[in-house]
C-alpha positions as a LaTeX table, in Angstrom:
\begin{tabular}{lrrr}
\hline
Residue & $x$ (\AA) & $y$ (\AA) & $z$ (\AA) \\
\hline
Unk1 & $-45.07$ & $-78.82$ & $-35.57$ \\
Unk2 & $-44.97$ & $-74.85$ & $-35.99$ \\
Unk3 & $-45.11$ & $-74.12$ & $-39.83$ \\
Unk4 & $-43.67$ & $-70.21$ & $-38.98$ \\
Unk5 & $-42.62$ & $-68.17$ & $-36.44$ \\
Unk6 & $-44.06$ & $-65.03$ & $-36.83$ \\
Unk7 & $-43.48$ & $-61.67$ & $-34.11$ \\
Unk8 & $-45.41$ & $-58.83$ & $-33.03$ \\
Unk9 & $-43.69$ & $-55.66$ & $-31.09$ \\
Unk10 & $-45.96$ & $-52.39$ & $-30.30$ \\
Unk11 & $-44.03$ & $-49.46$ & $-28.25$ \\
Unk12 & $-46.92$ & $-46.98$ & $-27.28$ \\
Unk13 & $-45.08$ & $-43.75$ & $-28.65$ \\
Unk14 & $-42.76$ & $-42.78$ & $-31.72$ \\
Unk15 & $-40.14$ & $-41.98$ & $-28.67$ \\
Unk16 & $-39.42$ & $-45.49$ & $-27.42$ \\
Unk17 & $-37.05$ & $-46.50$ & $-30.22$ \\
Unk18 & $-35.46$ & $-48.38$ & $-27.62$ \\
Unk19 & $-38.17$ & $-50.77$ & $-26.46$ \\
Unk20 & $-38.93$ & $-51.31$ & $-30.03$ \\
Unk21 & $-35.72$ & $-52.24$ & $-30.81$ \\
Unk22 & $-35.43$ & $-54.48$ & $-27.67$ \\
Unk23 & $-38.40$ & $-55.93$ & $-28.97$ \\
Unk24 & $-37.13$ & $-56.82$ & $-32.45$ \\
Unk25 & $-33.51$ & $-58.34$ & $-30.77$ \\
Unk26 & $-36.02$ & $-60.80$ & $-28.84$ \\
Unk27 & $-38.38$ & $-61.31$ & $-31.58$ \\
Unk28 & $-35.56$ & $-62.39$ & $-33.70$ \\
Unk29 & $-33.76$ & $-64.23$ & $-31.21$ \\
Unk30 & $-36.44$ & $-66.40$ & $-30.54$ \\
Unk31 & $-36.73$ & $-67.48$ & $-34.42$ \\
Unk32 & $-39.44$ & $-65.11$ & $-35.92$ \\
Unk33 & $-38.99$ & $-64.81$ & $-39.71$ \\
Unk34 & $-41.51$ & $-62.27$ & $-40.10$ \\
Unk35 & $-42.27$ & $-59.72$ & $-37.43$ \\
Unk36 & $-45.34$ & $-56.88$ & $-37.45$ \\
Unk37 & $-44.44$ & $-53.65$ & $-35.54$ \\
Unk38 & $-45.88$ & $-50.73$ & $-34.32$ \\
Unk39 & $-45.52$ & $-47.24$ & $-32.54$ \\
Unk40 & $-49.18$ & $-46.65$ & $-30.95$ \\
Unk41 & $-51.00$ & $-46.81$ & $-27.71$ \\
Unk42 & $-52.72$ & $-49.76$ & $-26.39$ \\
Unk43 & $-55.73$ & $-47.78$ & $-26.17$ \\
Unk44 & $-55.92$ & $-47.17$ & $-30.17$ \\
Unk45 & $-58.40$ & $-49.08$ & $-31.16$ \\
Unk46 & $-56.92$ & $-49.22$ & $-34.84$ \\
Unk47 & $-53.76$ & $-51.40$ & $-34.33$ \\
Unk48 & $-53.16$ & $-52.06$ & $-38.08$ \\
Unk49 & $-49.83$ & $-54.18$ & $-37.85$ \\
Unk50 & $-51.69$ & $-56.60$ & $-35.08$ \\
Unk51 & $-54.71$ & $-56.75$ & $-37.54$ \\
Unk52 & $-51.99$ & $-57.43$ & $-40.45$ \\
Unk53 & $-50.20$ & $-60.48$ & $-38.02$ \\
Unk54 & $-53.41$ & $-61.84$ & $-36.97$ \\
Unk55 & $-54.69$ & $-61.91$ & $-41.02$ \\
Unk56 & $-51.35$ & $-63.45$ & $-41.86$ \\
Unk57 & $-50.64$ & $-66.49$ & $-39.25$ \\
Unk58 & $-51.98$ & $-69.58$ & $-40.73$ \\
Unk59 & $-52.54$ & $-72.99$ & $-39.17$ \\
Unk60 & $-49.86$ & $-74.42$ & $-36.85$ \\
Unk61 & $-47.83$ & $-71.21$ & $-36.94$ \\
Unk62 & $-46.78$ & $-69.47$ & $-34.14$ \\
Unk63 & $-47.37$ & $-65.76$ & $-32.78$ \\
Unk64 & $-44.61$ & $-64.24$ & $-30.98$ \\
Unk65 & $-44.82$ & $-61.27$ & $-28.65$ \\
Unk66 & $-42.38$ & $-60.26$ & $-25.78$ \\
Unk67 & $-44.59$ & $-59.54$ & $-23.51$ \\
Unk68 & $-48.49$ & $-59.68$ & $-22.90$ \\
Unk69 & $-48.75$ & $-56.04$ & $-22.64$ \\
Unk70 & $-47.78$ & $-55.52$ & $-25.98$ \\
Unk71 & $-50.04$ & $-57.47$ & $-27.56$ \\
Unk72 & $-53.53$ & $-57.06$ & $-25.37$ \\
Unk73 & $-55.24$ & $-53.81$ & $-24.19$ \\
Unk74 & $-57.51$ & $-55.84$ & $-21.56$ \\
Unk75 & $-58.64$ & $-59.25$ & $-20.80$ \\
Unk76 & $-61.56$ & $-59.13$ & $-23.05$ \\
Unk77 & $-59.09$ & $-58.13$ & $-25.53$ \\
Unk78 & $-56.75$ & $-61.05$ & $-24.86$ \\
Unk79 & $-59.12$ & $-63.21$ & $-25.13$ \\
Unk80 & $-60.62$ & $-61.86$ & $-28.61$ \\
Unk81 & $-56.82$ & $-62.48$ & $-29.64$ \\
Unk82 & $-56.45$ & $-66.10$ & $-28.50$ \\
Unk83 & $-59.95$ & $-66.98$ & $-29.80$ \\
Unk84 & $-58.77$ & $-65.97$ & $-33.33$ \\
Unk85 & $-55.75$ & $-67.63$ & $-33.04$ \\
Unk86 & $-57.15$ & $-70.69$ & $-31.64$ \\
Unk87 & $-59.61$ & $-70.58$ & $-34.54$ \\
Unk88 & $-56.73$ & $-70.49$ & $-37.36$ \\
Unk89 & $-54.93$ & $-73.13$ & $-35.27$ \\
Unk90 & $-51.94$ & $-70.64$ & $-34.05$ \\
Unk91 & $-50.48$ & $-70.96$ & $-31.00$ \\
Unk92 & $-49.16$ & $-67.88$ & $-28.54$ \\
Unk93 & $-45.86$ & $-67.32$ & $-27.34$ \\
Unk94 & $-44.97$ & $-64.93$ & $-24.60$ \\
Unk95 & $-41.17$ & $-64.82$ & $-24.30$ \\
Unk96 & $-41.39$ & $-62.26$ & $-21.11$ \\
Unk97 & $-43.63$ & $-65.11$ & $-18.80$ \\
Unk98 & $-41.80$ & $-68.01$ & $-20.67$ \\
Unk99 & $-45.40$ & $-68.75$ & $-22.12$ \\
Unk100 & $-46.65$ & $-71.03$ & $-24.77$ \\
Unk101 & $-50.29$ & $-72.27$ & $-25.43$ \\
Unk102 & $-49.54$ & $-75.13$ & $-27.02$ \\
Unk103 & $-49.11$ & $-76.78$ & $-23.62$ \\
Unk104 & $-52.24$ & $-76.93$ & $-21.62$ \\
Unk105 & $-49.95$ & $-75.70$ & $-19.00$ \\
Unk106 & $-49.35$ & $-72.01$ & $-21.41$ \\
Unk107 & $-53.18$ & $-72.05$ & $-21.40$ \\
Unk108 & $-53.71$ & $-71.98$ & $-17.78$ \\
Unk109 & $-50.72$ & $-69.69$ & $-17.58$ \\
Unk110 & $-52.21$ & $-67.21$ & $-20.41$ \\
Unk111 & $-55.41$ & $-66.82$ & $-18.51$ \\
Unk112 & $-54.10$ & $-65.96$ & $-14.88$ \\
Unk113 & $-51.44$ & $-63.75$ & $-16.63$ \\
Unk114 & $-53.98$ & $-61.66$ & $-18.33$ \\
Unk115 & $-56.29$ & $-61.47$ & $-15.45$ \\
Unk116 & $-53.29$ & $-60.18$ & $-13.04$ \\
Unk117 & $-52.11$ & $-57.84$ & $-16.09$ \\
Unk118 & $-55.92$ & $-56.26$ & $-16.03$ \\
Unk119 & $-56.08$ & $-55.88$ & $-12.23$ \\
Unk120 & $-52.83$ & $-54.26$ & $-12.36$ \\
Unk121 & $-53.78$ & $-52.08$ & $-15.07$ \\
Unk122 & $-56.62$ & $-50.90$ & $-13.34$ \\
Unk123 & $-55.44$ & $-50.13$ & $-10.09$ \\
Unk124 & $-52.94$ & $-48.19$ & $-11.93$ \\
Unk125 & $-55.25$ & $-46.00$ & $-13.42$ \\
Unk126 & $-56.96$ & $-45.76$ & $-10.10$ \\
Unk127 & $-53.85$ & $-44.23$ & $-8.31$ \\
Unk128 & $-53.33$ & $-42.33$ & $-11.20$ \\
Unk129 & $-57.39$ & $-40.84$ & $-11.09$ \\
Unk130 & $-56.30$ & $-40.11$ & $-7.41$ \\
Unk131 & $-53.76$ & $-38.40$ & $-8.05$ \\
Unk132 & $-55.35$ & $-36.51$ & $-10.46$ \\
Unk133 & $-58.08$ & $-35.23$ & $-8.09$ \\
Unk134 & $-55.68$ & $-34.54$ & $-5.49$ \\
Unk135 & $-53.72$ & $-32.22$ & $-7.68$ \\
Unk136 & $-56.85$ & $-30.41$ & $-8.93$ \\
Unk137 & $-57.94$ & $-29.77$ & $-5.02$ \\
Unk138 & $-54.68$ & $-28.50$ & $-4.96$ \\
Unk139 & $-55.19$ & $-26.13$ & $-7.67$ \\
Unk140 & $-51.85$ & $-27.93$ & $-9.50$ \\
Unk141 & $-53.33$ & $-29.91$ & $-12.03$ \\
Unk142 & $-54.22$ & $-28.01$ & $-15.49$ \\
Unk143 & $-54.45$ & $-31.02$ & $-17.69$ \\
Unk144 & $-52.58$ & $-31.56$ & $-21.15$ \\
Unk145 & $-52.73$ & $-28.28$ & $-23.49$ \\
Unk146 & $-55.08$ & $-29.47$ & $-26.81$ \\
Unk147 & $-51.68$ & $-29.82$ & $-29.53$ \\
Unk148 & $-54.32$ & $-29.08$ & $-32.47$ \\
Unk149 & $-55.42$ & $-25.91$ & $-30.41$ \\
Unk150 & $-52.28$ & $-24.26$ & $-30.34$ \\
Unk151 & $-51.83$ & $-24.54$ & $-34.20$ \\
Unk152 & $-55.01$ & $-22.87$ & $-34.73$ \\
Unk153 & $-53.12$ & $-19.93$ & $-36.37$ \\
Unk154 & $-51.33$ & $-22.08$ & $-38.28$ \\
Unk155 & $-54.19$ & $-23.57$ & $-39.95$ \\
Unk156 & $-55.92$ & $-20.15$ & $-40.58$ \\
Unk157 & $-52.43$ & $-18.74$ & $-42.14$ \\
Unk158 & $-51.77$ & $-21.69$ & $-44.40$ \\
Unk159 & $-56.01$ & $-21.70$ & $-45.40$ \\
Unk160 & $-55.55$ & $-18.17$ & $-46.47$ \\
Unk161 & $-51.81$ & $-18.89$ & $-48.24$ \\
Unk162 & $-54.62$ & $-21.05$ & $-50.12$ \\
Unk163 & $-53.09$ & $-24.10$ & $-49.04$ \\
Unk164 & $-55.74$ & $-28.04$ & $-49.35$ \\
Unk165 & $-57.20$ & $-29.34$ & $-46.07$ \\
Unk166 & $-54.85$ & $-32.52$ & $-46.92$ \\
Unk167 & $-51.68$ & $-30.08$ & $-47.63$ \\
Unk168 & $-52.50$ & $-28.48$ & $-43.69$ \\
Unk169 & $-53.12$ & $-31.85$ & $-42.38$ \\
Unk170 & $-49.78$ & $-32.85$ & $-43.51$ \\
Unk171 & $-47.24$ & $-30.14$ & $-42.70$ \\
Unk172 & $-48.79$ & $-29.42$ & $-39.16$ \\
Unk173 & $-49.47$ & $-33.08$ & $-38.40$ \\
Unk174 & $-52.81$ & $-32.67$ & $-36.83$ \\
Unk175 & $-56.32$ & $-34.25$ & $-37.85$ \\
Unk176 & $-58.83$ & $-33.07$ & $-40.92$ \\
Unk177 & $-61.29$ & $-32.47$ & $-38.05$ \\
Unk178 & $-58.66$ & $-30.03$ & $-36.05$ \\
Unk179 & $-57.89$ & $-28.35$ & $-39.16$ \\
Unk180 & $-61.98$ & $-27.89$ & $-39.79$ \\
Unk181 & $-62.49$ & $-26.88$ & $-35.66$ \\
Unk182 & $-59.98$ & $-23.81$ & $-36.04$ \\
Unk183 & $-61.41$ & $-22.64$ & $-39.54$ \\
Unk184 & $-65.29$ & $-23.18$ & $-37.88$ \\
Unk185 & $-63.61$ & $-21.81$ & $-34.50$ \\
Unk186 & $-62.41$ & $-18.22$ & $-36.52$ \\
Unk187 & $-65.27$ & $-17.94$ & $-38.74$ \\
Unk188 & $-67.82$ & $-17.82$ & $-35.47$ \\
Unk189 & $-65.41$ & $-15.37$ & $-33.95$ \\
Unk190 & $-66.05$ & $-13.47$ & $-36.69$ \\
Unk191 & $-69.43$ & $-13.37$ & $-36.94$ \\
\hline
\end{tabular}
């Protein structure tokens, strides 16, 4: 008997309101009362909302994700997940692959699934390595231009307006340790 429902949905950028919001419909078609969401790469390794879902779920309740992607990084990963889970007592649910480890069937399931969604994931980033390498060869590939980098003169201007480290971290939206590069970056120019 499942006590609660409870969902997790993860887009990995602020710019798929769409996916996220697909996500919620399904979450809260499928029951969940109480659903932990977040906007960040799978690659974070800070996923606060997942940490707040896994703290929460208590024994015989039931985690909720739409698909295994959104919830696991890797298959070590998945299976750090489902050993927490399995040690509160809380079963998985995985709405995309019809999943749901409370049958021994869902367990079998869960593993294969995560082992295809790995290889997958790595060939992908194997094509995409390839591609990379072609494209430098080719003298087309410059890589992604450093965001903090080009707010460098921000930084400086607002430092000298007299403005906190905190106050520049917040109105350019870039890290203390970008705002500390560009100050360290102008005074060695200077010297």
């Amino acid at each position: 008997m499942t006590s609660a429902i409870v969902g997790y949905a993860r887009t990995s950028t602020t710019d798929q309101t769409a996916g996220l919001e697909a996500q919620l419909r399904d979450l809260e078609a499928a029951g969940c009362h109480r659903i932990f969401k977040e906007q960040l790469s799978s690659v974070d390794t800070k996923r606060p909302e997942l940490g707040r879902a896994l703290d929460y779920v208590r024994e015989g309740d039931m985690l909720v994700v739409t698909k295994l992607d959104r919830l696991a990084r890797s298959m070590a990963h998945l299976v750090e997940i489902t050993g927490k889970l399995k040690a509160k007592g809380v079963e998985l649910k995985v709405l995309a692959l019809n999943l749901d480890t409370s049958t021994p069937t869902g367990k079998l399931m869960l593993n294969l699934m995560g082992s295809i969604a790995e290889f997958e994931r790595e060939l992908m980033l194997e094509r995409q390595r390839e591609g990379i390498a072609k494209a430098k060869a080719e003298g087309k590939y410059k890589g992604r231009a450093p965001t903090a980098r080009r707010k460098a003169a921000d930084v400086r201007r607002l430092r000298a307006e007299g403005k906190t480290i905190e106050a520049i971290v917040k109105e350019l939206s870039v890290s203390r340790s970008s705002v500390f590069r560009a100050l360290r970056e102008e005074k060695a120019a200077a010297s």
